[in-house]
C-alpha positions in Angstrom: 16.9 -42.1 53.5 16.2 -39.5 50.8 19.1 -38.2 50.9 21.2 -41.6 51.0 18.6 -42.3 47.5 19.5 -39.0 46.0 22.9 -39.6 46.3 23.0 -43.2 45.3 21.1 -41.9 41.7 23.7 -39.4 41.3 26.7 -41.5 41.8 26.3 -44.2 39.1 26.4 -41.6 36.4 29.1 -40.1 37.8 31.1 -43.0 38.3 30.1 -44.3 34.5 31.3 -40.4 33.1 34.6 -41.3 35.0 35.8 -44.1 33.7 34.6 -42.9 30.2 37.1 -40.1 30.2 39.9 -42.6 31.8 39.3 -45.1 29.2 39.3 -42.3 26.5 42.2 -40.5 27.7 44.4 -44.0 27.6 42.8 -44.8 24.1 44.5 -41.5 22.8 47.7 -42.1 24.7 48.3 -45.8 24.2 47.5 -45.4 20.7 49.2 -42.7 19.9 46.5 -41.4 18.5 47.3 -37.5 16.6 45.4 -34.4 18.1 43.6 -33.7 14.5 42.3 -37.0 14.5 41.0 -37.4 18.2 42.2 -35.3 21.0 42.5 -36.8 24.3 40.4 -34.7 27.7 43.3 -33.6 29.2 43.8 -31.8 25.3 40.3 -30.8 25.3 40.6 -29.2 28.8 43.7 -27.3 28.0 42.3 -26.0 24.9 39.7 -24.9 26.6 42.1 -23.2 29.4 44.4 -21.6 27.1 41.4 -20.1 24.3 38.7 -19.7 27.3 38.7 -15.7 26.1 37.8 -16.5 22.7 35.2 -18.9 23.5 33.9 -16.8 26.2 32.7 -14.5 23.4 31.5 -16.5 21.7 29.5 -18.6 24.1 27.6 -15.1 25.0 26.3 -14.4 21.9 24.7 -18.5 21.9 23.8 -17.3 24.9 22.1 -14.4 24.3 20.6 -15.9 21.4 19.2 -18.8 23.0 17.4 -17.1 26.6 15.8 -14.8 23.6 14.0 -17.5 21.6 13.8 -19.9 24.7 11.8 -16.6 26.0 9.7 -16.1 23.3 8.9 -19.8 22.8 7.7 -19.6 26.0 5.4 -16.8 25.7 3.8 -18.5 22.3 3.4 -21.3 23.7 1.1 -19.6 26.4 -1.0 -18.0 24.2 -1.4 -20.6 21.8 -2.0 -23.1 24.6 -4.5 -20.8 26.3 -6.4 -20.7 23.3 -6.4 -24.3 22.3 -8.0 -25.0 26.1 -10.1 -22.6 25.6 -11.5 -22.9 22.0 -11.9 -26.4 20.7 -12.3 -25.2 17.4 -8.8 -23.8 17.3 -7.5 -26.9 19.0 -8.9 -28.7 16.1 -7.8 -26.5 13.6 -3.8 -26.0 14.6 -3.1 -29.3 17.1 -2.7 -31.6 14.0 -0.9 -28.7 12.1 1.7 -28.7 14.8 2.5 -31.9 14.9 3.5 -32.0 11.2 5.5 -29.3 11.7 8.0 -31.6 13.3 8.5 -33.6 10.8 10.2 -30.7 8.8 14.0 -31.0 9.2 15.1 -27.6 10.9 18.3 -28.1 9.3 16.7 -27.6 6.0 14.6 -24.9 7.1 17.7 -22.9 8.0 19.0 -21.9 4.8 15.9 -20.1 3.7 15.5 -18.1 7.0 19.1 -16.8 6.2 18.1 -16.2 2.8 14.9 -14.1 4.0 16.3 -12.9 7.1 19.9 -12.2 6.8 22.8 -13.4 8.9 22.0 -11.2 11.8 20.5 -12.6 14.9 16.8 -12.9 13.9 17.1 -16.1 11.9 18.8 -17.9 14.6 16.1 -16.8 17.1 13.3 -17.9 14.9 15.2 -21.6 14.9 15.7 -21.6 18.4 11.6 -20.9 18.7 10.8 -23.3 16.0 12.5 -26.2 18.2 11.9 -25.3 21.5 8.4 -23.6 21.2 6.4 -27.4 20.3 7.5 -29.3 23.5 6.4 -26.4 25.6 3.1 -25.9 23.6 2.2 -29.9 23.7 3.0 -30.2 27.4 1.4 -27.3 28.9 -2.2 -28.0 26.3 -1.5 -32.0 28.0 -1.4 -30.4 31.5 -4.9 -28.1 30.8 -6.7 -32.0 29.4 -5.0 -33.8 32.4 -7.3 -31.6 35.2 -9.6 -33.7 37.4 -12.8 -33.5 36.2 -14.2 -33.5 39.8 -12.4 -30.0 40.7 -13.1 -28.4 37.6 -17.0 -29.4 38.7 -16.6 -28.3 42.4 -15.1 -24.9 40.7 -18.2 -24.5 38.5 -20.5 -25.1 41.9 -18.9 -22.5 43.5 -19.7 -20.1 40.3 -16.1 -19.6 39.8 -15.3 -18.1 36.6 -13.0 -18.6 33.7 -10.0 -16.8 35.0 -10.5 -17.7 38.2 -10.3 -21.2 37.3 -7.5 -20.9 35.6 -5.2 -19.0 37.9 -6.5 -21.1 40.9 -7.1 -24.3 38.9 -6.1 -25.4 35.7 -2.5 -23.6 35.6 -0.7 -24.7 39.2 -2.2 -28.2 37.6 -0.7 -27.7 34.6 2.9 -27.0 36.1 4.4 -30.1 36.1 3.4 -31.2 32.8 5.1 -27.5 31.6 8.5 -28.4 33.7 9.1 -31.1 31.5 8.0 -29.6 28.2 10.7 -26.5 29.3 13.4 -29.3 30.3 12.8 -31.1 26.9 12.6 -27.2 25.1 16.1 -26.4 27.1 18.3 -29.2 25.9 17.5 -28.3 22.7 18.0 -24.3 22.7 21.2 -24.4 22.6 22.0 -26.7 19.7 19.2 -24.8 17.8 21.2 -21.6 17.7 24.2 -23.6 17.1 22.6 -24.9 14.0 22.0 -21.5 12.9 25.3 -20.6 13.6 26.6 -23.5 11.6 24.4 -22.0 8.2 25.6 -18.5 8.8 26.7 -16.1 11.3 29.7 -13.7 12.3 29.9 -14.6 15.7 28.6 -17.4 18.4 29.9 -21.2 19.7 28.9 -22.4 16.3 31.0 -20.6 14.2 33.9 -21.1 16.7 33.8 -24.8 15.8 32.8 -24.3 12.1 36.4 -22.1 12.1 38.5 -24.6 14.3 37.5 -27.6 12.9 38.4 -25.7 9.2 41.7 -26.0 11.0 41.9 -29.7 12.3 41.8 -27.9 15.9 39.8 -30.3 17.0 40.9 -29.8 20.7 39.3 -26.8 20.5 36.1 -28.1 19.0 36.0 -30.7 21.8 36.2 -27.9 24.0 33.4 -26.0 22.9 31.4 -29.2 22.5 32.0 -29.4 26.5 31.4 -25.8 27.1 27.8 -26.8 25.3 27.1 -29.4 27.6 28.1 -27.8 30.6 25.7 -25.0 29.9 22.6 -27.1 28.6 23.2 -28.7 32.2 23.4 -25.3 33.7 20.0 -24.5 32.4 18.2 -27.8 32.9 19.4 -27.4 36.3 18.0 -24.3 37.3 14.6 -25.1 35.8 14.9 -28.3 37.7 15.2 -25.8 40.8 12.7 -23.4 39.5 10.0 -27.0 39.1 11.0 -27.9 43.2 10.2 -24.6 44.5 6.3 -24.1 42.5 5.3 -27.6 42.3 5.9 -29.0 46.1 2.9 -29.6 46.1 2.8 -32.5 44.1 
């Protein structure tokens, strides 16, 4: 029955994608519409075929880029998190701070981390950790408030400490909350660095399309926009996998 549900949820989506790229694809050809103005899938996926070298290159410098910040976001948003559970006064201080912060366009912040940082890989990493490191921070600092008040008090009757608490406790509790604040985190990585591509850089997925679409190659820009998407799946995916295996619990 599971199974027959599973596949049933997966199917409609599917089937809606299909007959997307049907429709789209007789669009173009009906219409006659030109490749520089809207190339048709079967364009896009022959683009992609005949430059897949090229955007193989590039796509492993996003990548590298993006498992780097998506890394350190991570590890921030541990410690920062740990010490907003543990220290109200900090939670106080900085909760209210971060939540400002998103309302900074990153886009405009991007030009000035170039200016003070170069072209070189470090401003695109500090992007990719500016977007991805406050859904991972909120959700895990949600998860630590969300405990059962009831186990943290059986805990404290069995003189557990801190750390014990945590590790046994609040942290497998806090797991599912983190899962979706690293889903949410993941499908943006990638566009972050691409951002920071887009502002200024030598090499990566964003530049490829900055320099195709400079020359009405839009095929291959559609390409890379599918290559994107096929690897922001990719990694929501495997932390889909990662959230199956730690949290069967729940």
């Amino acid at each position: 029955m599971n199974r027959l549900k599973k596949l049933d949820q997966r199917i409609y989506p599917i089937a809606t994608l299909f007959l997307a790229v049907i429709l789209w694809q007789l669009i173009v050809t009906l219409a006659h519409i030109p490749l520089y103005i809207l190339p048709s899938p079967l364009d896009t996926v022959n683009a992609l075929v005949s430059d897949f070298g090229a955007i193989a290159g590039h796509v492993g410098t996003t990548l590298y880029e993006s498992v780097l910040g998506f890394a350190l976001s991570i590890a921030l948003a541990f410690v920062l998190g740990i010490l907003m559970d543990s220290f109200q006064v900090v939670k106080k201080s900085i909760y209210p701070i971060l939540i400002v912060s998103q309302t900074i366009p990153t886009i405009a912040l991007t030009p000035l981390l170039i200016v003070w940082f170069g072209f070189g890989i470090l401003p695109k990493i500090l992007i990719i950790v500016m977007v991805c490191f406050f859904p991972i921070c909120i959700s895990l600092v949600d998860g630590f408030e969300k405990v059962d008040k009831d186990y943290l008090n059986l805990f404290h009757s069995y003189k557990a400490s801190k750390l014990q608490t945590f590790i046994h406790l609040k942290f497998p509790y806090a797991l599912v909350n983190l899962f979706s604040g690293l889903k949410i985190a993941a499908t943006y990585m990638i566009m972050a660095a691409i951002i920071g591509e887009w502002q200024g850089g030598t090499k990566g997925i964003g530049v490829y399309m900055v320099r195709t679409k400079n020359a009405y190659a839009l095929d291959k820009v559609f390409a890379a926009i599918l290559v994107i998407v096929i690897v922001s799946v990719a990694f929501i995916y495997v932390i889909n996998y990662v959230a199956k295996k730690t949290t069967h619990w729940k």
